[in-house]
Kinemage of the C-alpha trace (Angstrom):
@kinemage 1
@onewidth
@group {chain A} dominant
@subgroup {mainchain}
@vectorlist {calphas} color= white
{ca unk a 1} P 22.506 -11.490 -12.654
{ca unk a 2} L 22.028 -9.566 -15.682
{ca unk a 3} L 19.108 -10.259 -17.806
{ca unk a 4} L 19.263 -7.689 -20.284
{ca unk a 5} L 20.419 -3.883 -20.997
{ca unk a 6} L 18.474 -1.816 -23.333
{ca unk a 7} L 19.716 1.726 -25.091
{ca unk a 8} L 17.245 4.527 -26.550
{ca unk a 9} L 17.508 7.591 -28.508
{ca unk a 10} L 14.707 10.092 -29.541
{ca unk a 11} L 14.637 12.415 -31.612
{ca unk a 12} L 12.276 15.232 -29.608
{ca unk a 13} L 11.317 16.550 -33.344
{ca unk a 14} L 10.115 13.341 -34.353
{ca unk a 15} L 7.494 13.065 -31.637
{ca unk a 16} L 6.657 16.674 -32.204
{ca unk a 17} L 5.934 15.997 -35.644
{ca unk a 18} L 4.219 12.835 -34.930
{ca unk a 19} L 1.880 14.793 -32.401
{ca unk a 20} L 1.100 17.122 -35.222
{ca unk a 21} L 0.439 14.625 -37.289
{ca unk a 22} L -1.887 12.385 -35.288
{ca unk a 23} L -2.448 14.457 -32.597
{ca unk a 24} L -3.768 13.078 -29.150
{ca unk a 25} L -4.381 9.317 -30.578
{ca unk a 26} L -0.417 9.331 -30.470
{ca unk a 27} L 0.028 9.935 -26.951
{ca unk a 28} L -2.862 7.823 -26.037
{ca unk a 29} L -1.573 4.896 -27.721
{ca unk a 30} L 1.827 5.722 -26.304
{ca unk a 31} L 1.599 6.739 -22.770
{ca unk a 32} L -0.908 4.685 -20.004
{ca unk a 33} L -3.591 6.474 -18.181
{ca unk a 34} L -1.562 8.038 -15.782
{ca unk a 35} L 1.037 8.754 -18.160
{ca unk a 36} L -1.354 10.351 -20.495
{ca unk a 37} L -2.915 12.817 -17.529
{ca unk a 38} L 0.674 14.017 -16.938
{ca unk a 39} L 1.148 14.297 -19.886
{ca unk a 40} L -1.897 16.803 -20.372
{ca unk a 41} L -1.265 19.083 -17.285
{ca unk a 42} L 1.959 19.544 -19.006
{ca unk a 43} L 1.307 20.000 -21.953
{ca unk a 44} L -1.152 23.066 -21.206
{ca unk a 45} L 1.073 24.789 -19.080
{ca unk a 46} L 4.195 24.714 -21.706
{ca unk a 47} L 3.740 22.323 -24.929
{ca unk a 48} L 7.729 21.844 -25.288
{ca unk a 49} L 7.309 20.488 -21.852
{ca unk a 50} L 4.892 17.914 -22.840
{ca unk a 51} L 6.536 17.057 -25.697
{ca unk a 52} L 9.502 16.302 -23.760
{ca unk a 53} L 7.786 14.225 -21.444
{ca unk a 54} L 6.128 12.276 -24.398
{ca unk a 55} L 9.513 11.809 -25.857
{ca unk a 56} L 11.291 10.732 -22.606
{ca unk a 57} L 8.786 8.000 -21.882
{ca unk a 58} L 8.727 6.459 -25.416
{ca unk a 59} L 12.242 6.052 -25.414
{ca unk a 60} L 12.383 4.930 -21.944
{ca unk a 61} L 9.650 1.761 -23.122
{ca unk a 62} L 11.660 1.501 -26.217
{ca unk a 63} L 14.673 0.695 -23.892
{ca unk a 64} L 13.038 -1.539 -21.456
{ca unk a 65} L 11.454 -3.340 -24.686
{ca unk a 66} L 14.861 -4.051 -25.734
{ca unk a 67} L 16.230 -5.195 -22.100
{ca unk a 68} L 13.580 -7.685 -22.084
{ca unk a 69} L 14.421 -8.814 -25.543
{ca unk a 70} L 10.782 -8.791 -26.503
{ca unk a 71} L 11.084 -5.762 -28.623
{ca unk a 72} L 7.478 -4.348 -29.294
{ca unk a 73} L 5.931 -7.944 -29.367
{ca unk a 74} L 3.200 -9.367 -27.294
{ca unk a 75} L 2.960 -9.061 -24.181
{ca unk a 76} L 4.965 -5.941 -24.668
{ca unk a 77} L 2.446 -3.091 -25.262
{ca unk a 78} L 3.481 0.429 -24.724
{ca unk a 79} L 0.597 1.298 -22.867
{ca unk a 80} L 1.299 -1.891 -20.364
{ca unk a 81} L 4.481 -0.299 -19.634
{ca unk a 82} L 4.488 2.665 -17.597
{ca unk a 83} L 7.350 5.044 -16.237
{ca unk a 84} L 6.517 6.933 -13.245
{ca unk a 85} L 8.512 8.757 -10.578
{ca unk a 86} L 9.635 7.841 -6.981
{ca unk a 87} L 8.679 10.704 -4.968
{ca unk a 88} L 12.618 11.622 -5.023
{ca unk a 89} L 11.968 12.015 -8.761
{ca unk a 90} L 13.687 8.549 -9.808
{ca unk a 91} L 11.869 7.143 -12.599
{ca unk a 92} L 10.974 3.513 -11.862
{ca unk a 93} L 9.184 0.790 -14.702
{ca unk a 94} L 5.618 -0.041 -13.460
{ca unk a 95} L 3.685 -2.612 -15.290
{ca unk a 96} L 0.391 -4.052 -16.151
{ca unk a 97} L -1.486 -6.334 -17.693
{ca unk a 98} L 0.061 -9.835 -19.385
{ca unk a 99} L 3.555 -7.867 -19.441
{ca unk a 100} L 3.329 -7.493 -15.746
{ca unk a 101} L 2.720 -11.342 -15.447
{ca unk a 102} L 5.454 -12.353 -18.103
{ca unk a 103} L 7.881 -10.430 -16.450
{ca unk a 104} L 7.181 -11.158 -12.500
{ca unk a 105} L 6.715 -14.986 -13.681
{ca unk a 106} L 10.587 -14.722 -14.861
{ca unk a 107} L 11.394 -12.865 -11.194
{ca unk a 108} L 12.810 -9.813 -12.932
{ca unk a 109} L 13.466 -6.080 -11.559
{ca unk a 110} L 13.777 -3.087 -14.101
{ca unk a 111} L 16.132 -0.093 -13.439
{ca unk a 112} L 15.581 2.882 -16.098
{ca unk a 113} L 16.962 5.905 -16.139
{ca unk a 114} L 15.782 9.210 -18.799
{ca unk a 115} L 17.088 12.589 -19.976
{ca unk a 116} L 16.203 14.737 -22.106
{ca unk a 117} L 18.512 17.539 -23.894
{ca unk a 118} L 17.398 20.257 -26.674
{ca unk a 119} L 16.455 17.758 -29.605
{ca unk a 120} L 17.000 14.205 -27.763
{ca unk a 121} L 15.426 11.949 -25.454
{ca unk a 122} L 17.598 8.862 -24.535
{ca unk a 123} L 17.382 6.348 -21.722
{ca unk a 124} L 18.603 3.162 -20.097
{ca unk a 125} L 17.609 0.238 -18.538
{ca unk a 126} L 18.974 -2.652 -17.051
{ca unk a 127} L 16.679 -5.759 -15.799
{ca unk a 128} L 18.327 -8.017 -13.698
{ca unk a 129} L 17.174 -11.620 -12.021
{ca unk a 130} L 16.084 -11.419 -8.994
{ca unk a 131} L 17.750 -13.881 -5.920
């Protein structure tokens, strides 16, 4: 059963800016520890890259945030929210923390999916009840 279906769009330029404008505290508050090292090996090869990556994965915990109907409210933290990769490349939602609790106490399972194209991030996600 359904439990919720979230819907993101970013605007690439506005997490460029945002970078310029805060710099690395940004992406740290953003992006967990693993995210954040990606995020750096990108970034120094090609900065568009990393900026890309920054701007998939905040929309991509901007669309789980809304599945879950918590919106950016406790125990939703954006750095307790992580999107990695399947080795096939699928992103999948990890999570830590009291978010990881809240949502495994509820027996919920998080599909997401990202893109990015030119000036846009977007991303879905549908969390479903488990059994």
């Amino acid at each position: 059963m359904i439990y919720g279906i979230g819907t993101d769009i970013c605007d690439v330029r506005r997490i460029q800016a945002s970078l310029a404008r805060h710099g690395e505290r940004f992406a740290k508050r953003v992006l967990s520890e693993a995210e954040y090292a990606t995020w750096q090996a990108r970034s120094q090869r090609w900065p568009e890259r990393g900026v890309r990556y920054l701007a998939t994965r905040f929309s991509a915990k901007e669309s789980f945030s809304k599945a879950i109907g918590l919106g950016m409210v406790m125990p939703m933290t954006w750095r307790h929210c992580e999107i990695a990769n399947l080795p096939s490349g699928q992103p999948m939602v990890v999570l830590h923390g009291a978010l990881k609790d809240w949502f495994d106490s509820r027996g919920l399972s998080a599909h997401i999916t990202v893109t990015d194209e030119t000036d846009y991030a977007a991303s879905f996600c549908v969390v479903e009840v488990n059994g």
